[in-house]
N, C-alpha and C positions, 0 to 999 in steps of 0.2 A: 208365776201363777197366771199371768195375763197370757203370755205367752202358749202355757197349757189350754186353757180357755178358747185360744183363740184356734189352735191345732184341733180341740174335738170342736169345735165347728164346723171346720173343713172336711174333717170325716164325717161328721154328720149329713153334712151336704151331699156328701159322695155318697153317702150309704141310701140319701132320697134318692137321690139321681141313678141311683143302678133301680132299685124299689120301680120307681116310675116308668125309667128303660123296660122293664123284663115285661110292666101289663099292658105296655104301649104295644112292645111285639108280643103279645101272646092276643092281646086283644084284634090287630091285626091279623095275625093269622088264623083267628079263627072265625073270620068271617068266608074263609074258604075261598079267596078271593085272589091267593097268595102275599107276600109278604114282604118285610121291605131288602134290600137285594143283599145289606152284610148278612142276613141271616135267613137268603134263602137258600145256600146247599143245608145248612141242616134242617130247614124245613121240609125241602126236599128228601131228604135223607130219613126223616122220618115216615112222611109221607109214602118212600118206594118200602121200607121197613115195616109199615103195615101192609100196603096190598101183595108182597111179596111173599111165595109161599115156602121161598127156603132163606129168608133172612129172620135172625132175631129181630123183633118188634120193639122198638125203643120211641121212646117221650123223647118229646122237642126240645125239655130240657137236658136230655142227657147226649142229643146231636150236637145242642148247642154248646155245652160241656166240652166236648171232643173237639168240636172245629176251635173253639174258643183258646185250647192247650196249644194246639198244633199253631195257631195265630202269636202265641206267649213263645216257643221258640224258635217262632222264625224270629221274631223280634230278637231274643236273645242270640240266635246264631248269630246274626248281620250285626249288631253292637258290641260285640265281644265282649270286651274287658270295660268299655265303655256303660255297660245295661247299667244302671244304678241299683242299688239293693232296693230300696223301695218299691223297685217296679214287681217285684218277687212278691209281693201281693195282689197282684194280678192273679196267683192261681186259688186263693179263699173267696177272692173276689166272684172268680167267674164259676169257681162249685156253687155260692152263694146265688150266681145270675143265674145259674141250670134251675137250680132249686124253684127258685122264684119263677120261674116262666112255667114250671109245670103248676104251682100249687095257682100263679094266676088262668093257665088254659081251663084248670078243672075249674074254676069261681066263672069264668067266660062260656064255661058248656051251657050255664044257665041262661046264656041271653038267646033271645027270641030273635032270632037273624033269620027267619026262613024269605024272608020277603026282600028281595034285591035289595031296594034303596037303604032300609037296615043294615044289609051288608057294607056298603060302599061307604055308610055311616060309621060305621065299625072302623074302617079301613081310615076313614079320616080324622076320626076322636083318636084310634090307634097313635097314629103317627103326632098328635098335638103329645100324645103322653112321650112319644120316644124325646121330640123336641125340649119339652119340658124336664126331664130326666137328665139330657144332655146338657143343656144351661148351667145344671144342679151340678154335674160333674166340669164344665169348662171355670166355674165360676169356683170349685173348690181349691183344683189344680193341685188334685193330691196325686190321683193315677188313674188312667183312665183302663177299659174294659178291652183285652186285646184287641177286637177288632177296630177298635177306633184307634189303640197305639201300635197296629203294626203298618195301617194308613200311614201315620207320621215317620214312622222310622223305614218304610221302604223313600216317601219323600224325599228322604233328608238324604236316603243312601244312592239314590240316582239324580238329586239335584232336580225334582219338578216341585215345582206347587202343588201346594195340598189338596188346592180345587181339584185339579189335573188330576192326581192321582188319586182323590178318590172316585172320583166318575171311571175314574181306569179302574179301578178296582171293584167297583162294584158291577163295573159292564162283568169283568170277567167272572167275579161270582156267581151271577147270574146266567151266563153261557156254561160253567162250570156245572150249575144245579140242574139245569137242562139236560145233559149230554150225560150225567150221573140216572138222573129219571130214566132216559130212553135207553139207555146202555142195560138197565138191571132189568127195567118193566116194559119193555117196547112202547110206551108213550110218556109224553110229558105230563108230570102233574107238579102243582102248588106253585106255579109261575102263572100267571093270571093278569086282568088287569091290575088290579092291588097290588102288586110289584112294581108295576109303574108310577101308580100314583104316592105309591109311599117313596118313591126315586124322588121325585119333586117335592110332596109335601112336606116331609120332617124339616126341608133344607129353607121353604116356606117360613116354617112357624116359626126356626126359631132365628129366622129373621126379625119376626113380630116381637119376639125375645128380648131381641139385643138389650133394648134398654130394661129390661129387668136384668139380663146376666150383668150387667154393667152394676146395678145397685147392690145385686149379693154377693159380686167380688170384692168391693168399698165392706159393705157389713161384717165379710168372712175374717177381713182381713182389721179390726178391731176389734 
């Protein structure tokens, strides 16, 4: 029983921590600002989807949905036989994070962002909620949201640090989401400052973090 107990914790946690994730980047993004760099080709992606006038028109969360799958197997190609089954929750997870990024952009159309400092405000309340979302999931350590586990498993499969690769990986999503904009609409759009600032900020907060993930892994784990 204890045991039970102490497993729906951990998904519980997980389930805040995705919850948090999704209004952190939608709140983010919709300060217009752009967005932080694991999720700016599908922001992008949506982005060229509506001003484009022979693409279907698709929500953020359902770009995010798509890159998030394609992120699930790469992971599983490069792990083989090795992928744990657990990790096979990764795909209710991330229909579930699609879901959620759209119903929180429509609750964020509400906010009153026409005035710069608002915006840049957005961009950095954003990134405290991805921060805090992420704790929520480092600190459950049940499965984390593809794009943050296929970070670890390219890592682990060319042998760099995690730091390394993910600043590699985010540089190249981010050159990715560019070059996807100007290829379909002949200009860039949704790469902005707020792209940058959410590069440095989420990695910021949840610096300021650390000592709470440290007390909800102690908690999760009685």
């Amino acid at each position: 029983m204890s045991n039970r107990f102490v497993a729906a914790k951990r998904v519980a946690l997980c389930a805040l921590g995705i919850l948090l994730v999704s209004f952190g980047v939608a709140l983010t993004a919709s300060s217009n600002l752009g967005t932080s760099p694991i999720s700016s080709v599908a922001w992008v992606a949506h982005c060229v989807s509506v001003e484009s006038d022979y693409l279907p028109r698709l929500t953020f969360g359902t770009t995010t949905l798509i890159l998030n799958l394609l992120f699930f197997f790469v992971q599983w190609a490069i792990q083989g036989r090795s992928f744990g089954k657990l990790q096979f929750l990764q795909i209710p997870c991330t229909f579930l994070f699609g879901i959620l990024i759209d119903l929180s952009m429509a609750l964020c159309a509400y906010l009153p962002a026409s005035y710069y400092p608002l915006k840049v405000m957005e961009v950095v309340v954003g990134c405290a909620f991805v921060a805090m979302g992420l704790a929520c999931e480092f600190a459950a350590d049940v499965l984390y949201l593809p794009g943050d586990g296929v970070v670890k498993t390219l890592a682990n499969a060319i042998k760099l640090k995690m730091g390394v690769m993910k600043i590699t990986f985010d540089a190249f999503l981010t050159v990715s989401a560019a070059l996807i904009s100007f290829l379909f609409i002949a200009k860039v759009v949704g790469i902005r400052e707020g792209t940058l600032i959410s590069a440095f900020a989420v990695g910021f907060f949840l610096r300021l973090l650390q000592p709470t993930l440290d007390k909800l892994r102690v908690l999760t784990r009685r």
